[in-house]
C-alpha positions in Angstrom: 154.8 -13.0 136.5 151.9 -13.9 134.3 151.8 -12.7 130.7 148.4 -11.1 130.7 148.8 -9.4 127.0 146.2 -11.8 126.2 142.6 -10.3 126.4 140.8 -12.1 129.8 139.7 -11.5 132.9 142.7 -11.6 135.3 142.6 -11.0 139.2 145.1 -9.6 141.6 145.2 -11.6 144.7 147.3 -11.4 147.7 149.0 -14.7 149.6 145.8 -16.6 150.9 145.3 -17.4 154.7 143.8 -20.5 154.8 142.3 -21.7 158.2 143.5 -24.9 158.3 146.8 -24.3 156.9 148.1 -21.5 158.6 146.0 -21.4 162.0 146.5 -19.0 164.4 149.3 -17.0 162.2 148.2 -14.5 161.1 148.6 -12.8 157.8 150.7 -9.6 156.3 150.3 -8.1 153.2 152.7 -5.9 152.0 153.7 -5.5 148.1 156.2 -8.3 148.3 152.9 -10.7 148.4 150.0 -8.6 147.4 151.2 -7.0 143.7 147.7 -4.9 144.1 149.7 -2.6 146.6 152.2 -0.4 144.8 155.9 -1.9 144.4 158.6 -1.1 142.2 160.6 -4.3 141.9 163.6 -2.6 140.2 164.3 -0.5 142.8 162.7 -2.9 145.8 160.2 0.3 147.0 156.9 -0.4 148.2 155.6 1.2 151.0 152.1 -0.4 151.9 151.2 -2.8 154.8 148.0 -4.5 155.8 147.8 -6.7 159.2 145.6 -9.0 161.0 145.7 -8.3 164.3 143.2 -10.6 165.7 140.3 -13.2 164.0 137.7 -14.3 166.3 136.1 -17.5 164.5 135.1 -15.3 161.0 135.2 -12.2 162.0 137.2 -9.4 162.5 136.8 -7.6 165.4 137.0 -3.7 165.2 140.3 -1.6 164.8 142.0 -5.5 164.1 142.8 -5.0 160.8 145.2 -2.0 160.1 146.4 -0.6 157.2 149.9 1.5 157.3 151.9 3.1 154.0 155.2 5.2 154.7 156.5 7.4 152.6 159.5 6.0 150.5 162.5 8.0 148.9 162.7 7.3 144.7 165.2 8.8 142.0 164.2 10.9 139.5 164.3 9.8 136.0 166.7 12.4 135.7 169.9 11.1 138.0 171.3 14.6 138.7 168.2 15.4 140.4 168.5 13.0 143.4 165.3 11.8 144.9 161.4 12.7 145.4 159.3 10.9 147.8 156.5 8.8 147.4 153.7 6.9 149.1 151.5 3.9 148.0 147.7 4.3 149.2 145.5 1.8 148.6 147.2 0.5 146.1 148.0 3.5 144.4 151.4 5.8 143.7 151.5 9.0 145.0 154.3 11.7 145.1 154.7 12.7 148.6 157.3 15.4 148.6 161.1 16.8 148.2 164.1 15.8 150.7 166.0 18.9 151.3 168.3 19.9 148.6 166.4 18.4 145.8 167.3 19.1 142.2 170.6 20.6 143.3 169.7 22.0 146.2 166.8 24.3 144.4 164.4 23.0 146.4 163.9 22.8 150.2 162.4 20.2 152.3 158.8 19.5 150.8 156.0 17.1 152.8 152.5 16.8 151.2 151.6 14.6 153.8 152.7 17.1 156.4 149.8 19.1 154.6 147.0 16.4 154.2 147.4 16.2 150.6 148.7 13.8 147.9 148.9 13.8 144.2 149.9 12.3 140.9 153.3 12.4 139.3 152.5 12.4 135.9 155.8 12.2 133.7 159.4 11.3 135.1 161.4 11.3 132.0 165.2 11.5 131.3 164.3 11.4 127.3 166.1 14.0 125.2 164.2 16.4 122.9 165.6 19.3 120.6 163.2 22.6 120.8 163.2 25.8 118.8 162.1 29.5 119.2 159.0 29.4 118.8 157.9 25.9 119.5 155.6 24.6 122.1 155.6 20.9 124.3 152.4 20.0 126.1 153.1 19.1 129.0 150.1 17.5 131.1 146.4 18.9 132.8 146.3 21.6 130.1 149.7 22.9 130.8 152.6 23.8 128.1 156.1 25.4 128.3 156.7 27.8 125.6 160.3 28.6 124.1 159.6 32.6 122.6 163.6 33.6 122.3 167.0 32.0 123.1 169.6 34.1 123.4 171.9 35.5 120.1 175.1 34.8 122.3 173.3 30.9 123.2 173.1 31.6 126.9 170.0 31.6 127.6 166.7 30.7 126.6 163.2 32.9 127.1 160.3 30.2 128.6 156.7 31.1 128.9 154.8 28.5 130.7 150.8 27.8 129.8 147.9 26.4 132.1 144.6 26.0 129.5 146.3 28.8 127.4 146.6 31.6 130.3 149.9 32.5 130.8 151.5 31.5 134.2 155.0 32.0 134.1 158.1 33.2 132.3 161.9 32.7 132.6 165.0 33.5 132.0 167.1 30.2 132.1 170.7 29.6 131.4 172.2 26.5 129.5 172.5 23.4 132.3 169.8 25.0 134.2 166.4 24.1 135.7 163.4 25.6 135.0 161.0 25.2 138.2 157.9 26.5 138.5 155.4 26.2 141.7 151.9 26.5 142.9 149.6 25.6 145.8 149.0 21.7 145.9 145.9 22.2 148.8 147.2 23.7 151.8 150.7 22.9 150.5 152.4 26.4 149.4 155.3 26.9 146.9 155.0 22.9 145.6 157.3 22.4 142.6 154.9 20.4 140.0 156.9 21.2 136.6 160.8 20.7 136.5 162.5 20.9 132.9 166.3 20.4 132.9 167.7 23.1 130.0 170.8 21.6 128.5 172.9 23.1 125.8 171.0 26.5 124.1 172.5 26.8 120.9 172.2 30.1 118.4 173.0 30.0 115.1 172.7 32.2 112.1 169.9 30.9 110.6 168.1 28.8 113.8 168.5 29.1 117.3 167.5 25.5 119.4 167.7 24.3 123.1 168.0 20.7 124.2 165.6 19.5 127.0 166.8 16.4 129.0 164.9 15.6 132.2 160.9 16.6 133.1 158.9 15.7 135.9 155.4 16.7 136.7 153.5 16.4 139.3 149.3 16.9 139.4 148.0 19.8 140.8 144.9 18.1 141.6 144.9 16.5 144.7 143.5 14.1 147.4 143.2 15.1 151.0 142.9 13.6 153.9 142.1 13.9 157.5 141.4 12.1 160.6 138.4 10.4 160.7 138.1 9.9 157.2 136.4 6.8 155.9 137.0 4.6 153.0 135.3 1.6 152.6 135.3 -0.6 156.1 138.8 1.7 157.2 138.7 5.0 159.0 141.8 7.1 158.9 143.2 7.2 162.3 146.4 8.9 162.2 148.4 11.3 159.4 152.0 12.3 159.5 154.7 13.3 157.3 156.1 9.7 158.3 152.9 7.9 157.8 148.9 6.8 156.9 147.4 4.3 159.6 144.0 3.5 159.0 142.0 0.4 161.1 138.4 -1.1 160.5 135.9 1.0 162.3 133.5 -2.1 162.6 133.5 -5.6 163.0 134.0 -7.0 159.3 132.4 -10.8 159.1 133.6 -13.1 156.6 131.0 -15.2 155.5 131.6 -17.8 153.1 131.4 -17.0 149.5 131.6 -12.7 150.3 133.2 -10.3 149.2 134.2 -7.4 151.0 134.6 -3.9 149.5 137.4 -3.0 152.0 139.0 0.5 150.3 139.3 1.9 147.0 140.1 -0.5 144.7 140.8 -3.2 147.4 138.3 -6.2 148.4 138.6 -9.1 150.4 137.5 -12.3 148.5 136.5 -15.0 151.0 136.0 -18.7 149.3 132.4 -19.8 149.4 133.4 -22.8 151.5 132.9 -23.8 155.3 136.5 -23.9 155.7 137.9 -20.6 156.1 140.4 -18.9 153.2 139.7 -15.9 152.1 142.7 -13.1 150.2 143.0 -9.4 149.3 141.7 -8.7 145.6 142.2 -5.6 143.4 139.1 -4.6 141.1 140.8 -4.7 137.9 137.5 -3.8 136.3 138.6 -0.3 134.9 140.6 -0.8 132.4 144.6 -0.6 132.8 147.8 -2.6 132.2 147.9 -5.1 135.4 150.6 -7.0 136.5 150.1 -10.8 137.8 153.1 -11.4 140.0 153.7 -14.0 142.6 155.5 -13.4 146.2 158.3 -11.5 145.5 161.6 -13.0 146.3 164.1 -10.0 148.5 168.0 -11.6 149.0 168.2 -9.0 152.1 164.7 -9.7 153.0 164.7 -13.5 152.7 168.3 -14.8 152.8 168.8 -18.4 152.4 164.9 -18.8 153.2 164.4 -20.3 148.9 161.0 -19.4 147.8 158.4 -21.8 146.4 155.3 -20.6 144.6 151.7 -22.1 144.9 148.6 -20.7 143.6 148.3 -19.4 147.2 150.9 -16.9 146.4 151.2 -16.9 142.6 147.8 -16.2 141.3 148.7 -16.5 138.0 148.8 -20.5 138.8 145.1 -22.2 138.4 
């Protein structure tokens, strides 16, 4: 990777086809060689794909260029949990539901996909906190979990949960429980956005505290999608729980020195030469923390196949 902690303009490029070098093979981008896309390295989850299917000359031809993302289980922050799903789209994290049996079996199978929708997470955190009667934590989009009472035998703990100061929700919840609370995430019904993990509730004399470890929070603002759907040159063409599949809708042409606003935050940067190179770029013109990182290495992936890195696949070389 490329320490970019030094103000500059920095770009996010995939591995670069280059006419004469690679020919007729065609390229792949997934995370492991286009760091725009959504990957994890610690955990080796990425879940986006974008193919050449066919290149006539400098062109390509309609529905040849296809875009896939699957969603991809992840653990919580907070081990005991298990895992959440999520889903990289155009080059983007979103949380994409609950496996069956989630957070100790409190929550059933969960598929935002299956609805159309995806969100944010917001905050995956295993950090510990002390709280006492009375005190307030903000949690995120204007909401905020109130502890009003814990118990005088220290079994439980009084919760009063906040959206832009409305009450929502209150609870009863005993020490080494969860507090969940859900809403309606689109057409998605009973989504769990707000898990707190309740550890030990403690009363004393003179103060009474509880100890949060474990939060996770997911947006409830959402994106939705549906067949047909166009962003940039690609047009969704089919949504499942198991997947996003978008194509080109039209011929794109890649004329020497363009470049192409494909989707979102993704472009195609062809070099302004009559030989024919051209690479996926991310707009890194909002501002962010960006990572410059070259092909990505995988043991199980790879094997005995030793990498080498180029400024075709390591764009943080001139």
């Amino acid at each position: 990777i490329l320490d970019t902690s030094e103000e500059g303009i920095y770009e996010l490029r995939g591995t670069v086809y280059d006419k004469d070098v690679d020919g007729d093979s065609l390229p792949t981008w997934t995370p492991l060689n286009f760091e725009g896309f959504y990957y994890s390295i610690d955990e080796g989850i990425g879940t986006e794909q974008l193919e050449i299917k066919e290149l006539k000359d400098r062109t390509i031809p309609d529905g040849a260029l296809v875009y896939t993302s699957r969603p991809q289980p992840v653990q919580f922050e907070h081990k005991s949990w298990g895992n959440f799903t999520v889903v990289g789209f155009m080059a983007k994290k979103y949380f994409a539901g609950y496996p069956e049996g989630a957070v100790g079996g409190k929550i059933d199978d969960v598929s935002l996909l299956s609805d159309s929708v995806l969100s944010e997470v917001l905050t995956d955190s295993d950090d510990k906190r002390s709280m006492y009667s009375g005190d307030s934590f903000e949690l995120e989009e204007g909401y905020s979990l109130n502890i009003l009472e814990v118990d005088i035998n220290g079994n439980s703990v009084w919760v009063q949960l906040e959206k832009d100061g409305d009450v929502v929700d209150d609870n009863f919840i005993s020490s080494g429980q969860d507090y969940v609370y859900e809403t309606e995430v689109g057409e998605a019904e009973d989504v769990p956005i707000i898990i707190v993990h309740f550890g030990t509730v403690f009363a004393g004399q003179e103060t009474s505290a509880v100890f949060i470890q474990g939060i996770f929070q997911v947006s409830d603002t959402y994106l939705e999608l549906a067949n047909g759907d166009t962003y940039g040159e690609m047009e969704v063409k089919s949504l499942s729980s198991s997947e996003i599949k978008m194509e080109n809708g039209d011929n794109i042409g890649l004329d020497k020195g363009e470049t192409i606003d494909l989707m979102g935050k993704i472009k195609i940067q062809v070099a302004d030469d009559g030989k024919l190179r051209f690479a996926p770029v991310l707009d890194t013109s909002e501002k962010g923390v960006y990572e410059l990182r070259g092909t990505v290495y995988d043991k199980t992936a790879n094997g005995n196949s030793l990498p080498t890195w180029t400024p075709y696949n390591f764009e943080g070389f001139y």
